[in-house]
N, C-alpha and C positions, 0 to 999 in steps of 0.2 A: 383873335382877340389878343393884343399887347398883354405881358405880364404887369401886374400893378405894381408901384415901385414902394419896396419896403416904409414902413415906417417905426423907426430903430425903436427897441425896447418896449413897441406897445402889440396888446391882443387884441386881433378879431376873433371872435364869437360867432362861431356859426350853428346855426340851431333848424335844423333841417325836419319838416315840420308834413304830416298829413294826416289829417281830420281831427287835430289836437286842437281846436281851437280852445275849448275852457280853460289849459293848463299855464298856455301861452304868455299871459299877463304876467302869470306868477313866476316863471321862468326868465323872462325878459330882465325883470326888476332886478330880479337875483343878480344876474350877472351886470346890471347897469351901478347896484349897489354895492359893488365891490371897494376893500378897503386901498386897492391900486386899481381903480378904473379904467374897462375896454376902451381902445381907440371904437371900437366898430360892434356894433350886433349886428351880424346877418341872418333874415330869417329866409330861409328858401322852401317857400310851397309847392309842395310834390300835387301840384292841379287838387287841392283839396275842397272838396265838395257842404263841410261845414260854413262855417263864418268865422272862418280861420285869419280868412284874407282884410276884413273887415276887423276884424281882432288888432291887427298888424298896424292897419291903415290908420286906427285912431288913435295909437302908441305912437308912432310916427308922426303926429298933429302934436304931441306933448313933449321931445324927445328926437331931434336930427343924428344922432348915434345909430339910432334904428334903421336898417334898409332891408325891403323886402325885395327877393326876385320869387319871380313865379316860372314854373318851371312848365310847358305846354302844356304835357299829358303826364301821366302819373309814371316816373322813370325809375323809383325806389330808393331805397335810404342812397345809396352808394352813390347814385350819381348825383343827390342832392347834395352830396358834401364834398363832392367832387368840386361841383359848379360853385359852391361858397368858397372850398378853397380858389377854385383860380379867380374870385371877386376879391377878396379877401387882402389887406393891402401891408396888415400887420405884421410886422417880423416873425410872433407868434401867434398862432393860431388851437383854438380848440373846438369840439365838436360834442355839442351838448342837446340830446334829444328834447323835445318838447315839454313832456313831462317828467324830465330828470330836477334834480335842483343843485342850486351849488350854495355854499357857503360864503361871508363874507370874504372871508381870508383864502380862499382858492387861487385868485389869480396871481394876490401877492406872494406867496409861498411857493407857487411851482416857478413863479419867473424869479423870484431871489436864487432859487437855487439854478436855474439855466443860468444867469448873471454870473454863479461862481462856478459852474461850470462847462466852461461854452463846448466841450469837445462832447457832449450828450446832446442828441436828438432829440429827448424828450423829458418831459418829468412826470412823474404819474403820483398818487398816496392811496392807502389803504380804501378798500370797499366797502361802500354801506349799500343796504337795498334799504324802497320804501316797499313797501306792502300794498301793492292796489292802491288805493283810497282808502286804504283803513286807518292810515296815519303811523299806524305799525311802522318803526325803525329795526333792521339789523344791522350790525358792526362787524366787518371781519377782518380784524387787524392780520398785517401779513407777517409782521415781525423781522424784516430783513433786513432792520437798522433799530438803532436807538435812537439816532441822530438822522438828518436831512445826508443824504449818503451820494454817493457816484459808484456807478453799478456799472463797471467796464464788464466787454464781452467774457471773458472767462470766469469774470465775476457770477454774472448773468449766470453761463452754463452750472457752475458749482450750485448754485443756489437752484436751478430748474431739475439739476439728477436728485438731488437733498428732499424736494420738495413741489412736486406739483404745485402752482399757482398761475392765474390768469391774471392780465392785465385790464383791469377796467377802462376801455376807452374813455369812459364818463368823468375819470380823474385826471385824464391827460392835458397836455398843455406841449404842442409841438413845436419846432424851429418851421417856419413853413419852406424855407426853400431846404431843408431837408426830407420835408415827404414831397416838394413838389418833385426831387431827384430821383423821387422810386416809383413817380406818378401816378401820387397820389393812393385812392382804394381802387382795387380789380372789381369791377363790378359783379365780373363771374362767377366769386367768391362769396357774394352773399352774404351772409351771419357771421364769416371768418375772414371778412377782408380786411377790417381794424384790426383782429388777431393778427394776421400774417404781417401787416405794418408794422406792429408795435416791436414783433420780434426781430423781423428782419434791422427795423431802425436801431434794435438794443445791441443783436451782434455785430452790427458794421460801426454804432459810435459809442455803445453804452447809451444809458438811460441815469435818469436824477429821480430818487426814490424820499419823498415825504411821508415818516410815519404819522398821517393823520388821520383823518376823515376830513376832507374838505368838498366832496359833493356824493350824491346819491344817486343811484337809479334806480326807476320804477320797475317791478318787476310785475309781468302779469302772463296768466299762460296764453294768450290771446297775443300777446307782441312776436315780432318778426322773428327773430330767432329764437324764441322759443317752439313757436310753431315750427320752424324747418329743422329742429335738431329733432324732433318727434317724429319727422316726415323719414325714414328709414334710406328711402328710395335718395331723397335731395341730398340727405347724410353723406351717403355714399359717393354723391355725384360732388361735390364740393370735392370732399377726400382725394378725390382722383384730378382734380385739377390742383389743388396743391402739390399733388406728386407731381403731376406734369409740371409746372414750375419750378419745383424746385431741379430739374430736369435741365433747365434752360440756361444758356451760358451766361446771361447778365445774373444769375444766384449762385454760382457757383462757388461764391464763398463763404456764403452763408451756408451753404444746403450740408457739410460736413456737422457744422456749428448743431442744426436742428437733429442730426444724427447723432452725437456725443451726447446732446441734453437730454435725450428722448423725449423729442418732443411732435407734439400728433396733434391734427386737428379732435381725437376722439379718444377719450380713455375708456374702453368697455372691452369687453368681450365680442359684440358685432367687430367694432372697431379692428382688434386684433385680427377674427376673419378676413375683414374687408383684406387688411396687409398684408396676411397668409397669401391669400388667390390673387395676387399680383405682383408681376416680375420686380417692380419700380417699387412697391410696398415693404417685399421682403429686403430690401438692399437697409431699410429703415430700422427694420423689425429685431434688434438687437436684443440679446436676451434680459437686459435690464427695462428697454421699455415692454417686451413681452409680461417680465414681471409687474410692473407699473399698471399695465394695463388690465390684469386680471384680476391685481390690488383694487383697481380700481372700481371696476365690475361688482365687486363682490361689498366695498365700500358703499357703492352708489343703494344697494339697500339696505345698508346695516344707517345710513346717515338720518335718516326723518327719525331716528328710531334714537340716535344718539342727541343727548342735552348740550346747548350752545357753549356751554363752558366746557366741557368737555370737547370736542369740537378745537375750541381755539387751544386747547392744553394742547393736543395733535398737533397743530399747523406749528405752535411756538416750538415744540420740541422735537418737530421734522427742520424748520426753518435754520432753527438755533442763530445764537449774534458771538458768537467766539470770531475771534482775529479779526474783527469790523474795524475797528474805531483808525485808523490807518487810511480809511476809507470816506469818512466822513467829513461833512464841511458845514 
């Protein structure tokens, strides 16, 4: 298959989709109701066994924006976003699950700031979760700007040894022929092949950071990573092929970057283990992410027990925004 030939300044949408049919509509709209409008929704059905596909088909009758591919057999999130990105014809692209939702103002605020900053791969803003179906919001501002910012690699590093944080694929908004450069998500990778994207893209060009909330993801303990970061055994199996990776001579410049930062697919005590009992583990296992990591451990049950405000008080005053504004646009 030809590559599709860019089309300057606009987003496709791709929303990678298996047995979500009910959420579909509402998802769709979102991103069609944007206040700077996608060139493109693509929905890619992972062979979904709902009326998912029927869902699609009659959004498509109201709405030529809308394209669905159907994928044969059921291949998994990675390589349905895979397939939408190599369909996908928009300069940028982003990757927004079925039942996630986005905001008006999503598309326009991540591409304002790629517009001022063309040398970043990506733009991402602040995490919300929804709650199941309860309607239930949370907000977890990350605090690592006051302002719309550019977050060059050392940048990045300083702010990941300061402070643990993840990046919500659900906020991103990428250059596409900069992830098609790193091809794309590893499908091996499973629950961390967006992780490994999103970092690798931030130390080779920087990333574009919106302190907002401009979309959400659902969270449920029934969804795909959540189930596999429970799964001890898959835990593990993931882990050891990032090491292996980072191993490989096309990361080579990055893999020092993930070693300064301390940065790990798994902050825990297993975690640590797993990097103890392996040659490729320990070369990682710096006494600062060892600290990190037992912080972290030891955090992960003190946290359901800690109040939300409390909470963000930690992250702002682990984050801190001293000597930013230099940085900001």
């Amino acid at each position: 298959m030809s590559e599709p030939e860019g089309c300057a300044g606009q987003l496709s949408v791709v929303i990678p989709n298996y047995n979500h049919g009910r959420f579909l509509e509402t998802a769709v709209a979102a991103h069609l109701g944007q206040r700077r409008p996608p060139l493109e929704v693509i929905v890619v059905d992972d062979a979904s066994t709902d009326d998912s596909v029927a869902v699609v088909t009659a959004l498509q009758a109201q709405e030529p924006r809308i394209r669905l591919l159907r994928q044969d057999r059921n291949r998994r999130v990675n390589a349905a976003m895979n397939r939408g990105l190599a369909e996908a014809r928009g300069d940028y692209v982003c990757f927004s699950a079925a039942d996630d939702l986005v905001g008006p103002d999503f598309a326009a605020e991540n591409l304002a700031l790629l517009d001022a900053c063309p040398q970043a791969a990506f733009a991402f803003s602040d995490p919300a979760e929804l709650l199941g179906e309860s309607g239930i919001v949370r907000e977890f501002p990350l605090y690592l700007s006051t302002a719309p910012a550019y977050l060059e690699a050392e940048r990045m590093i300083a702010i990941m040894r300061r402070a643990f944080f993840t990046i919500s694929s659900n906020t991103a908004v990428y250059r596409r022929d900069r992830l098609q450069e790193i091809g794309g998500f590893a499908e091996d990778l499973e629950w961390y092949a967006d992780w490994w994207v999103n970092y690798v893209l931030a130390y080779r060009h920087g990333a574009g950071y919106v302190p907002r909330r401009l979309a959400w993801f659902r969270v449920s303990p029934q969804s795909y990573s959540a189930k596999g970061v429970r799964d001890a055994a898959a835990q593990r199996a993931v882990t050891d092929r990032v090491l292996a990776m980072l191993d490989e001579p096309r990361y080579a410049d990055v893999a020092p970057l993930f070693r300064r930062s301390g940065l790990m697919t798994e902050f825990s005590l297993r975690g640590l283990g797993w990097l103890l009992s392996d040659r490729r583990g320990r070369r990682y296992l710096t006494p600062h992410l060892a600290l990190r990591m037992g912080a972290r451990g030891l955090w992960d049950g003190l946290r359901p027990l800690a109040p939300l405000g409390a909470r963000r008080w930690l992250r702002r005053r682990a984050s801190g925004l001293a000597g930013q504004g230099r940085h900001d646009v």
